[in-house]
C-alpha positions in Angstrom: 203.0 184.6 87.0 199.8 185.6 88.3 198.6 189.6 88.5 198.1 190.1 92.4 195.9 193.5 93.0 195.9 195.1 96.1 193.2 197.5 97.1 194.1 201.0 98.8 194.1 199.3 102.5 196.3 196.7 101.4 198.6 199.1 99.4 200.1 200.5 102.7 201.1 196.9 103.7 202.6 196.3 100.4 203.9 199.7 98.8 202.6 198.4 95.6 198.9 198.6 93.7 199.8 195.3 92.2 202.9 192.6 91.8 203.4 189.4 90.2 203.7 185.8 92.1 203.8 182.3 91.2 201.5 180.1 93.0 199.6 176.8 92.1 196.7 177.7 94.4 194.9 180.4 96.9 196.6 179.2 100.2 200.2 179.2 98.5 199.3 182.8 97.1 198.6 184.4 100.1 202.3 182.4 102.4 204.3 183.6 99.0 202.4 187.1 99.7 203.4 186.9 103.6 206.6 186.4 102.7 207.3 189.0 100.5 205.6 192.1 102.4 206.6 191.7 105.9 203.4 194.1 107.2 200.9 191.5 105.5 200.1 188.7 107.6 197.8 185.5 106.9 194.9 186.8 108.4 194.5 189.9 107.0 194.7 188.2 103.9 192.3 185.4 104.8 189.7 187.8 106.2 189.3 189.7 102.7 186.8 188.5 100.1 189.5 187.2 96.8 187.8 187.8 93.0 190.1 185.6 91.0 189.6 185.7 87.0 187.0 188.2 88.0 184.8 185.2 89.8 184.6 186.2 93.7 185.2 182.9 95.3 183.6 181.8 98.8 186.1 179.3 99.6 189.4 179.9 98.0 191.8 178.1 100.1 192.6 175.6 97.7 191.3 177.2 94.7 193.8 176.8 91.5 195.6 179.3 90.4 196.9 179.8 86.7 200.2 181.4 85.4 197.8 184.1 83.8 195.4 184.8 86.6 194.3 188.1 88.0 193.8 187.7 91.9 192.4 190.7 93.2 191.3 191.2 97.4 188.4 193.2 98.3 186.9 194.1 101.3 183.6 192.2 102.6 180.9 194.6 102.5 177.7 194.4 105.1 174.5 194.1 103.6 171.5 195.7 106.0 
């Protein structure tokens, strides 16, 4: 199962700094993630930048994920 870390924001959606899902790829991640935390929803989720095997991926809607993965969402930051 993959690692799934969540950052502070996201820990008072989830309860949890971290859990453990199952999930072939990115857009399956975050509907097994929506329905296991009721407060997360899709697009809170889907407006976050995702870092998974500590590559920060542009596009990760389909992007694979492995049974040993670490998925980790982080907050865009703005650039001046």
């Amino acid at each position: 199962m993959a690692n799934v870390m969540f950052s502070s924001e996201l820990q008072q959606f989830t309860g949890e700094s971290s859990t453990a899902i199952s999930a072939p790829d990115y857009r399956s991640l975050v509907d097994a993630l929506c329905s296991k935390y009721e407060r997360l929803n899709r697009d809170l989720l889907t407006d976050m930048a995702v870092a998974i095997d500590g590559v920060i991926i542009v596009d990760p809607l389909l992007e694979p994920i492995g049974e040993d993965s670490q998925v980790l969402f982080l907050h865009f930051v703005a650039g001046g």
